[in-house]
Backbone as a printed PyTorch tensor [residue, N CA C, xyz], in Angstrom:
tensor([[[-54.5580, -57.2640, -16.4400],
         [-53.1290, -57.0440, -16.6500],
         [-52.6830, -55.7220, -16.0440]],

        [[-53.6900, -54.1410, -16.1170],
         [-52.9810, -53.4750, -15.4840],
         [-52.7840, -53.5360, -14.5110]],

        [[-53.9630, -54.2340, -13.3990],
         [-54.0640, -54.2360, -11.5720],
         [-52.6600, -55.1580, -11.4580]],

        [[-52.5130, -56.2190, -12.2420],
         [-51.1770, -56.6940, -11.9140],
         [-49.9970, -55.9410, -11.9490]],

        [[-49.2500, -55.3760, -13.2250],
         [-48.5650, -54.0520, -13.3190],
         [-48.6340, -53.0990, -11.9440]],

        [[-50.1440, -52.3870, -11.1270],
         [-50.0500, -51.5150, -10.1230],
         [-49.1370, -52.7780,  -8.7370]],

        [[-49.1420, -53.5490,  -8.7750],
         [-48.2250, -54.5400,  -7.3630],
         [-46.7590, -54.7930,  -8.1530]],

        [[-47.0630, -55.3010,  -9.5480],
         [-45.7370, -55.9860,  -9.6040],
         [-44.6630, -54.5690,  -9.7520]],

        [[-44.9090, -53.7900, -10.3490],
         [-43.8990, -52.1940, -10.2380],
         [-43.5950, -51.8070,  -8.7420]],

        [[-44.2760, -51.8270,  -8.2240],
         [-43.4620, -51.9410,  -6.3070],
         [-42.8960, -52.8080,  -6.2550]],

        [[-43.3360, -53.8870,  -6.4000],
         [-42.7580, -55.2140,  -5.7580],
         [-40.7150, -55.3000,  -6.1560]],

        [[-41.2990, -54.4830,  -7.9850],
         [-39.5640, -54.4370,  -8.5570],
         [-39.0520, -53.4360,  -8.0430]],

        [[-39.5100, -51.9280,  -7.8950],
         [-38.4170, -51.1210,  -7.4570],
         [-37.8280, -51.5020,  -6.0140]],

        [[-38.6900, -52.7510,  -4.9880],
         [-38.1930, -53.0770,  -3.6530],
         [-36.9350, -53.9570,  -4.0900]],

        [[-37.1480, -54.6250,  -4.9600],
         [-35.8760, -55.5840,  -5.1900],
         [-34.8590, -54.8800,  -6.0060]],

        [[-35.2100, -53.8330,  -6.8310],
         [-33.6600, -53.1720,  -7.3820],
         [-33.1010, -52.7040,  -6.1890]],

        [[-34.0350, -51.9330,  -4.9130],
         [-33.1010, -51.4320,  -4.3790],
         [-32.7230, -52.2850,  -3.1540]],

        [[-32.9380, -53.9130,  -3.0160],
         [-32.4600, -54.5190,  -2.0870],
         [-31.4040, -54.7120,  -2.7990]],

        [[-31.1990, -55.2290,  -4.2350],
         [-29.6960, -55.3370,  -5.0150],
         [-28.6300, -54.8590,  -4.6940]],

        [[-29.3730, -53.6260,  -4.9720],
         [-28.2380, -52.1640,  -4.8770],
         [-27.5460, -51.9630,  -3.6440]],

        [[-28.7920, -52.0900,  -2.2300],
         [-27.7640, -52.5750,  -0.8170],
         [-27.1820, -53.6650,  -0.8620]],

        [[-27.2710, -54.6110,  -1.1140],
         [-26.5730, -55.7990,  -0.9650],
         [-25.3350, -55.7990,  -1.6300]],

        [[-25.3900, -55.3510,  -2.8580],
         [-24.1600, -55.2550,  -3.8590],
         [-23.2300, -54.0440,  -2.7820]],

        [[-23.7050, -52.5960,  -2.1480],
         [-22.9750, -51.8650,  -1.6490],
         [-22.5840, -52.3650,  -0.1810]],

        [[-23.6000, -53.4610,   0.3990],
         [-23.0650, -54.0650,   1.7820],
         [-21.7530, -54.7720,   1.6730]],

        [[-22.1740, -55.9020,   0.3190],
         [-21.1740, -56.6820,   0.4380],
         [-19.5180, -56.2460,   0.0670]],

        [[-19.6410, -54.6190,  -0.6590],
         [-18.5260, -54.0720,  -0.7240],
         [-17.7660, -53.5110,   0.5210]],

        [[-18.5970, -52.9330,   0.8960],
         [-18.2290, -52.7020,   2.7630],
         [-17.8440, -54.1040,   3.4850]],

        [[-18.4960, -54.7060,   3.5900],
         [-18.4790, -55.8110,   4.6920],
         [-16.7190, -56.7000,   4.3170]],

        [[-16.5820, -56.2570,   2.6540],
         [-15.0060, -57.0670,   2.5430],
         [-14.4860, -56.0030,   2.6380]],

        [[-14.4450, -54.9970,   2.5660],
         [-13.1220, -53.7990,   2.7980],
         [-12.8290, -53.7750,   4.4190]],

        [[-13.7010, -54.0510,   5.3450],
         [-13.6690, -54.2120,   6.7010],
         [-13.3940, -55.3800,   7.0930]],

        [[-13.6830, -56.2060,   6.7280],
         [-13.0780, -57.8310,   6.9230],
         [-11.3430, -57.8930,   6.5020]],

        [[-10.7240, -57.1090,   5.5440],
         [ -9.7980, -57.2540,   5.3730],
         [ -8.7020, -56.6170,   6.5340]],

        [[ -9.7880, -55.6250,   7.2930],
         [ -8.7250, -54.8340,   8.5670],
         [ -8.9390, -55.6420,   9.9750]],

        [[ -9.1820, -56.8940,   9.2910],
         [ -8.9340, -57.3870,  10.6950],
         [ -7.6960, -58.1630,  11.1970]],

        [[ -6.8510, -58.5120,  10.3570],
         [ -5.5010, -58.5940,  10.8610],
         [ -4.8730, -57.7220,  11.1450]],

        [[ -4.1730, -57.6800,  12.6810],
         [ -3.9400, -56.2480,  13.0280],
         [ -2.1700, -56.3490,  12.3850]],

        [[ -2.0490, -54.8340,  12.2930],
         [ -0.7370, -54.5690,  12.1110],
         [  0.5750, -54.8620,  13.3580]],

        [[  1.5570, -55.0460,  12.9160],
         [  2.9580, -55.7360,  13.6800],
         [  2.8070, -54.6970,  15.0160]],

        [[  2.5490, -53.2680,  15.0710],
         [  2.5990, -52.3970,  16.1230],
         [  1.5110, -52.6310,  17.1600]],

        [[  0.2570, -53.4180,  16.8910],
         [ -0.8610, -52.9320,  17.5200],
         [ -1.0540, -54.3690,  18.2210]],

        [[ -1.3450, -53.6190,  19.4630],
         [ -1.6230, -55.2520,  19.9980],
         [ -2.9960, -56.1980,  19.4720]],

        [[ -2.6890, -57.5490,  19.4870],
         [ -3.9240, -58.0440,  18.6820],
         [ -5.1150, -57.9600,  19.8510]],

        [[ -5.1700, -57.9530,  20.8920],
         [ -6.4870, -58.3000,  21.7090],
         [ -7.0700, -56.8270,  21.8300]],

        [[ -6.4990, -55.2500,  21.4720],
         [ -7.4280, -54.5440,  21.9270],
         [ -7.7340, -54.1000,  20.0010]],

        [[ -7.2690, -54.2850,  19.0010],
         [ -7.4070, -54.7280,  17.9210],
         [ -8.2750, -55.1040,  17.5300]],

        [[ -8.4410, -56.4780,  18.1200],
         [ -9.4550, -57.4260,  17.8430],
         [-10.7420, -56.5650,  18.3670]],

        [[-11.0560, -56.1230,  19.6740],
         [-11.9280, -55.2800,  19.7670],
         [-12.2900, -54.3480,  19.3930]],

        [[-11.9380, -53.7090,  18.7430],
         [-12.0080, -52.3770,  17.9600],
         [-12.7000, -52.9460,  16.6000]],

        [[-11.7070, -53.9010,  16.2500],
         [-12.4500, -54.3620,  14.9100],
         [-13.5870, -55.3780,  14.6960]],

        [[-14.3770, -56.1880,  16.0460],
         [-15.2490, -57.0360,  16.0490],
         [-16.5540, -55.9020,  16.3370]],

        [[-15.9910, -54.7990,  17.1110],
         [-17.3550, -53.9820,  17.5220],
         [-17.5730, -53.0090,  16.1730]],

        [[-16.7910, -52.6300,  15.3790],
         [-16.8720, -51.9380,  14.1130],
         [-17.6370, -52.5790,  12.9460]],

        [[-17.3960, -53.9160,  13.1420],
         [-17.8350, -55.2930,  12.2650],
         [-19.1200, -55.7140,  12.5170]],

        [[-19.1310, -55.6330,  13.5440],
         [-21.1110, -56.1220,  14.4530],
         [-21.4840, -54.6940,  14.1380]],

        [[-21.2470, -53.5670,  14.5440],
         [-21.9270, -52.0840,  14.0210],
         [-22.5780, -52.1520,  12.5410]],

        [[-21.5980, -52.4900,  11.4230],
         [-21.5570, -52.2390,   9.9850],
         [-23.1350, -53.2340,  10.0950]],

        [[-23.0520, -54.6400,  10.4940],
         [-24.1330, -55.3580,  10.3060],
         [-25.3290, -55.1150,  10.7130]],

        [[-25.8040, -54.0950,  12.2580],
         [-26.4600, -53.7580,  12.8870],
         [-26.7640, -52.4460,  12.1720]],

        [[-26.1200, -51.7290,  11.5590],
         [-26.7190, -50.5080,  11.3250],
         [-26.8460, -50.6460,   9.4870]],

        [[-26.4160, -51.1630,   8.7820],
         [-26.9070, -51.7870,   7.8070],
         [-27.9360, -52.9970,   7.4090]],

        [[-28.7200, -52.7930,   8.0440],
         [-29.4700, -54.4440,   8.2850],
         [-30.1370, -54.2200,   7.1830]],

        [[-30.8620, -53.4470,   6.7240],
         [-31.9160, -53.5110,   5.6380],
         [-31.7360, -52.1150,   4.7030]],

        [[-32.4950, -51.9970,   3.5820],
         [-32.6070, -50.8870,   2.9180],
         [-33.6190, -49.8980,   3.8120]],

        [[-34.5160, -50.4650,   4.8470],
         [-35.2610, -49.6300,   5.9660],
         [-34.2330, -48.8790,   6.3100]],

        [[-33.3410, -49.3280,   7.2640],
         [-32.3760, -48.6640,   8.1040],
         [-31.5670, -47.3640,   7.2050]],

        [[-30.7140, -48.3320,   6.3380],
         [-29.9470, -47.0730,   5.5550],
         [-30.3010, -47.6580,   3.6890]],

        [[-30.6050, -46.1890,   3.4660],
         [-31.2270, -46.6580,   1.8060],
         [-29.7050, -46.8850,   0.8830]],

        [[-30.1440, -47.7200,  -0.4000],
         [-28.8730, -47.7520,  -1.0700],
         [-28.5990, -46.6640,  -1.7760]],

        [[-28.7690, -45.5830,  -1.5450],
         [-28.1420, -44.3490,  -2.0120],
         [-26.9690, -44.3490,  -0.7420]],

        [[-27.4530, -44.0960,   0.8940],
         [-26.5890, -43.9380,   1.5330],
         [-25.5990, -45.1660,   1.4510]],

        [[-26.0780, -46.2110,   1.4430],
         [-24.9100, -47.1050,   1.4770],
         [-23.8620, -46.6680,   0.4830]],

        [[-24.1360, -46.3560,  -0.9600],
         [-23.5980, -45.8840,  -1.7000],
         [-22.4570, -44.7740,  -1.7700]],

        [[-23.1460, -43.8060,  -1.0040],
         [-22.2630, -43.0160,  -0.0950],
         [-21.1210, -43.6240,   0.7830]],

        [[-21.8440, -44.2930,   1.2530],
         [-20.8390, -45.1990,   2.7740],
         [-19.8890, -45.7350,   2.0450]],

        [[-20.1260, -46.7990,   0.9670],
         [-18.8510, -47.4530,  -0.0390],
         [-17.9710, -46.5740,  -0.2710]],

        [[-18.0990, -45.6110,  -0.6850],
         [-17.0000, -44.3380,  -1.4630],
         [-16.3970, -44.3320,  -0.1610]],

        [[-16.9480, -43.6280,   0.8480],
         [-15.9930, -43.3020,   2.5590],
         [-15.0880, -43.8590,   2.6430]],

        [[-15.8900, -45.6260,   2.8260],
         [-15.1030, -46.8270,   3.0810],
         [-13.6700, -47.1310,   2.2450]],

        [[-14.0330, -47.0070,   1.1290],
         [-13.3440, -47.2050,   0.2260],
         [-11.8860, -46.1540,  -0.2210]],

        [[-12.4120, -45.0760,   0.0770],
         [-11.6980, -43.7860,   0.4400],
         [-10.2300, -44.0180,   1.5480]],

        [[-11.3330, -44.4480,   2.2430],
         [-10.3930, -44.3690,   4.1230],
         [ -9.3930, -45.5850,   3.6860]],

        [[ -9.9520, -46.8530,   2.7010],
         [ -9.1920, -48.2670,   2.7620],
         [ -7.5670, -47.5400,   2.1490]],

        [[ -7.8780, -46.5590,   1.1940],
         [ -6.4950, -46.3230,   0.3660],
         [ -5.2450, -45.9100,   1.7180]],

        [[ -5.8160, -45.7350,   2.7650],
         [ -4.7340, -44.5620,   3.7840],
         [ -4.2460, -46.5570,   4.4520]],

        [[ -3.3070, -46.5760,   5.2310],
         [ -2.7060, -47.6300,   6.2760],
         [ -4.3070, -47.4740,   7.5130]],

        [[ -4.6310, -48.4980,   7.8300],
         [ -5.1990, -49.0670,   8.5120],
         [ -5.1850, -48.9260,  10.4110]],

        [[ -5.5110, -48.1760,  11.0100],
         [ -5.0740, -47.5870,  12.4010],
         [ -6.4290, -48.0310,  13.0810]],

        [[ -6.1770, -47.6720,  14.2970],
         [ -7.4190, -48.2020,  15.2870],
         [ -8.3380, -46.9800,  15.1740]],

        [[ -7.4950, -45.5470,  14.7460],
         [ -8.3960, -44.1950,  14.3860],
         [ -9.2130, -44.7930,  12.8440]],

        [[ -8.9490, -45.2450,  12.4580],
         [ -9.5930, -45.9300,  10.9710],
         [-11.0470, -46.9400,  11.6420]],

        [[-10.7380, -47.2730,  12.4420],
         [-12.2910, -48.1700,  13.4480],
         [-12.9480, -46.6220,  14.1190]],

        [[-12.4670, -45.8980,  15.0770],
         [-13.1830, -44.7850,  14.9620],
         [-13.9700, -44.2880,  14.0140]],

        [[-12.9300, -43.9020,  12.7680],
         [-13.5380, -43.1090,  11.9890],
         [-14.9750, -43.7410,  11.3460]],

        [[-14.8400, -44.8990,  11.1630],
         [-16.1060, -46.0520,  10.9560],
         [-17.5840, -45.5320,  11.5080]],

        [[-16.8040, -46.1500,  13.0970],
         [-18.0730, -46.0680,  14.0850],
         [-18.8080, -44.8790,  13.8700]],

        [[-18.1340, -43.4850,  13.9310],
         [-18.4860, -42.2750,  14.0230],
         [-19.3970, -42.3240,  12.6510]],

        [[-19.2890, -42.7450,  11.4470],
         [-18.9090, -42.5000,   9.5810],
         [-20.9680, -43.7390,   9.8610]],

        [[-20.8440, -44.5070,  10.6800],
         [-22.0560, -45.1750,  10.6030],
         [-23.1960, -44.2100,  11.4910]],

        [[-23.1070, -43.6730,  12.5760],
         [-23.8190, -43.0540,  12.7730],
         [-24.2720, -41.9570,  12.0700]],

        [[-23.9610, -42.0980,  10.8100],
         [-23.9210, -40.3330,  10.1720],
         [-24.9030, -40.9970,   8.7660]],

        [[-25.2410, -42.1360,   9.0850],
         [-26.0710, -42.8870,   7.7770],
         [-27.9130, -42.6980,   7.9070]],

        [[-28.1780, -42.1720,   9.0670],
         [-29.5190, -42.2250,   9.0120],
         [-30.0990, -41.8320,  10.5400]],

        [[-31.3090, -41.8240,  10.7070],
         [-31.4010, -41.8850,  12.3500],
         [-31.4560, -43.3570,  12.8210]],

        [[-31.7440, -44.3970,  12.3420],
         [-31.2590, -45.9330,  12.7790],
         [-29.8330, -46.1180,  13.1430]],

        [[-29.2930, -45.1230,  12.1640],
         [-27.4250, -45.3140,  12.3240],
         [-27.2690, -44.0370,  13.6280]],

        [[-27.5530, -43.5330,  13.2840],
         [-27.5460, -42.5810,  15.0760],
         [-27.8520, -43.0350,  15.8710]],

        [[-28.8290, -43.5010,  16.0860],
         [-29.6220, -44.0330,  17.2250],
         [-28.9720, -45.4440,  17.9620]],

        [[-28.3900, -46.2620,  16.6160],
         [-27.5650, -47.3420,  17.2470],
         [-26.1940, -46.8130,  18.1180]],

        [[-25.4520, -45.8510,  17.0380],
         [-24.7230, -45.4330,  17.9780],
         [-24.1990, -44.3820,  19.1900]],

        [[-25.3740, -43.9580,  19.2860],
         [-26.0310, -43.2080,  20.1210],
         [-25.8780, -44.5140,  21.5110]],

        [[-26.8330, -45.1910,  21.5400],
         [-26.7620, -46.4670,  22.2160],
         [-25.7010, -46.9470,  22.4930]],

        [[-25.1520, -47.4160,  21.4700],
         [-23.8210, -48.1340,  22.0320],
         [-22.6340, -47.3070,  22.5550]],

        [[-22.8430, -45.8820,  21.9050],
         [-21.4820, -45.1720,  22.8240],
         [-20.7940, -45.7610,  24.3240]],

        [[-21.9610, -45.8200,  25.3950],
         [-20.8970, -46.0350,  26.6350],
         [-20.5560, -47.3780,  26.3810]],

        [[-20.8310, -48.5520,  25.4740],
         [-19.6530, -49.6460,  25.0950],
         [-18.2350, -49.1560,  24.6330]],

        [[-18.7590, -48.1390,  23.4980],
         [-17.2820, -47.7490,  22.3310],
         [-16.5850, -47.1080,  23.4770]],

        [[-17.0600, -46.4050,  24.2230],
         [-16.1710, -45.3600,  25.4490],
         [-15.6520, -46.3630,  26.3990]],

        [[-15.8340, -47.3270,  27.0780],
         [-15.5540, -48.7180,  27.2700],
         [-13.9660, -48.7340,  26.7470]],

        [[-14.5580, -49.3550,  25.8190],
         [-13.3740, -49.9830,  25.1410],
         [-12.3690, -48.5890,  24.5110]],

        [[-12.5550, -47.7110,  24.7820],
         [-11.7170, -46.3890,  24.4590],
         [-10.7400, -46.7170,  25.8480]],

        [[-11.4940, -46.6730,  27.0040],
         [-10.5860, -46.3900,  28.3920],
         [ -9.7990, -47.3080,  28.2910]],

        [[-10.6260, -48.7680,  28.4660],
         [ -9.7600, -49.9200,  28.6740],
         [ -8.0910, -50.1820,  27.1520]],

        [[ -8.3820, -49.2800,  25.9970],
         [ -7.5350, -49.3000,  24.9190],
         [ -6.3850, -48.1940,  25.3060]],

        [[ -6.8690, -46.9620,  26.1460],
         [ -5.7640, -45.9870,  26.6760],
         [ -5.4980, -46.5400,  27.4780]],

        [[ -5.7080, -47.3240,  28.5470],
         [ -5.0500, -47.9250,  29.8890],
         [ -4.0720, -49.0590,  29.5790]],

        [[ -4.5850, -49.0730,  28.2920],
         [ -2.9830, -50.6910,  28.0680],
         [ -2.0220, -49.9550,  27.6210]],

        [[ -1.7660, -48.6910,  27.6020],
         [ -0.4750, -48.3610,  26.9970],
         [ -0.4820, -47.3740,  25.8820]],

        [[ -1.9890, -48.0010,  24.9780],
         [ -1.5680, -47.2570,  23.4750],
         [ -1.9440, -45.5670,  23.5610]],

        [[ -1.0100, -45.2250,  22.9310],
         [ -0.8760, -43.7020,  22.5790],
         [ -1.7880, -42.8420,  22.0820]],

        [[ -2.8840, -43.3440,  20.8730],
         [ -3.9380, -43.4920,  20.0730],
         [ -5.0330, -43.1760,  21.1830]],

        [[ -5.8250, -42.2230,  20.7300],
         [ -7.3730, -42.3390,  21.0510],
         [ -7.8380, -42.6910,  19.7640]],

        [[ -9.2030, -43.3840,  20.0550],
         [-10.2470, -44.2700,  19.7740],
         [-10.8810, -43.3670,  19.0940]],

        [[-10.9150, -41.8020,  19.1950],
         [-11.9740, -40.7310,  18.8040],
         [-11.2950, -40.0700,  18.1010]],

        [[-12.0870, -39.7880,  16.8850],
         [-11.4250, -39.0050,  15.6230],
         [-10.9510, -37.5930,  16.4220]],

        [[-10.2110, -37.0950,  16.0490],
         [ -9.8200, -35.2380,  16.3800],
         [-11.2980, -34.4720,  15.7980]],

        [[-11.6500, -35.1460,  14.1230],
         [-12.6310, -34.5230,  13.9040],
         [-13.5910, -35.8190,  13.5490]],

        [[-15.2380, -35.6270,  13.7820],
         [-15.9840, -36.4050,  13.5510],
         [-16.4820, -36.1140,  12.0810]],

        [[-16.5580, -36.9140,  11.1000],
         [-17.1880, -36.7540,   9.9870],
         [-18.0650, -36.3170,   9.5730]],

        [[-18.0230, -35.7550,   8.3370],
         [-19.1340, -35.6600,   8.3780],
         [-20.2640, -36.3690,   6.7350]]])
């Protein structure tokens, strides 16, 4: 009975804290799902990009309790949740992107990587017109 006790006590603290991400993913993953109807001002197609690459990020850099532990996710919910109270802007997908790299070195490293996409879609979002940069004034911290 104790050799069982020495596996099954890992085995539980792995699943409280897959809970604990999952319960804090799935709070993120609907506060961001809800900014995807864009507002009457913003055009929907560079919109839509801002908010599908913010949306694939959250999933990619949250993949497991490996990547970011549920303490940080925990952290990340409050941000998220924080930023949801203000109106909804394409600087609000910035502030994201930037707000995920700041979760771990998996969350750096992804967006580390993907920058010359997000810078991408920064140019091609100033060249249609909009007024808005893509990049916070200040990066989070």
């Amino acid at each position: 009975a104790a050799g069982m006790a020495m596996w099954v006590t890992p085995l539980a603290i792995k699943y409280i804290a897959w809970r604990r991400f999952d319960a804090e993913n799935e709070r993120i993953e609907t506060i961001v799902e809800g900014w995807r109807a864009p507002p009457a001002h913003a055009d929907p197609d560079d919109w839509e990009a801002a908010w599908i690459t913010v949306y694939i990020a959250v999933g990619n850099v949250c993949f497991t309790p490996k990547e970011v532990s549920a303490e940080e996710m925990a952290r990340l919910r409050v941000d998220v949740e924080r930023k949801n109270q203000q109106p909804v802007s394409f600087d609000t997908f910035a502030w994201l992107w930037w707000r995920l790299g700041q979760t771990g070195p998996h969350g750096n490293e992804y967006i580390t990587r993907m920058q010359p996409m997000w810078e991408e879609m920064e140019k091609s979002y100033v060249e249609s017109g909009n007024d808005q940069s893509l990049r916070p004034a200040v990066v989070p911290r």
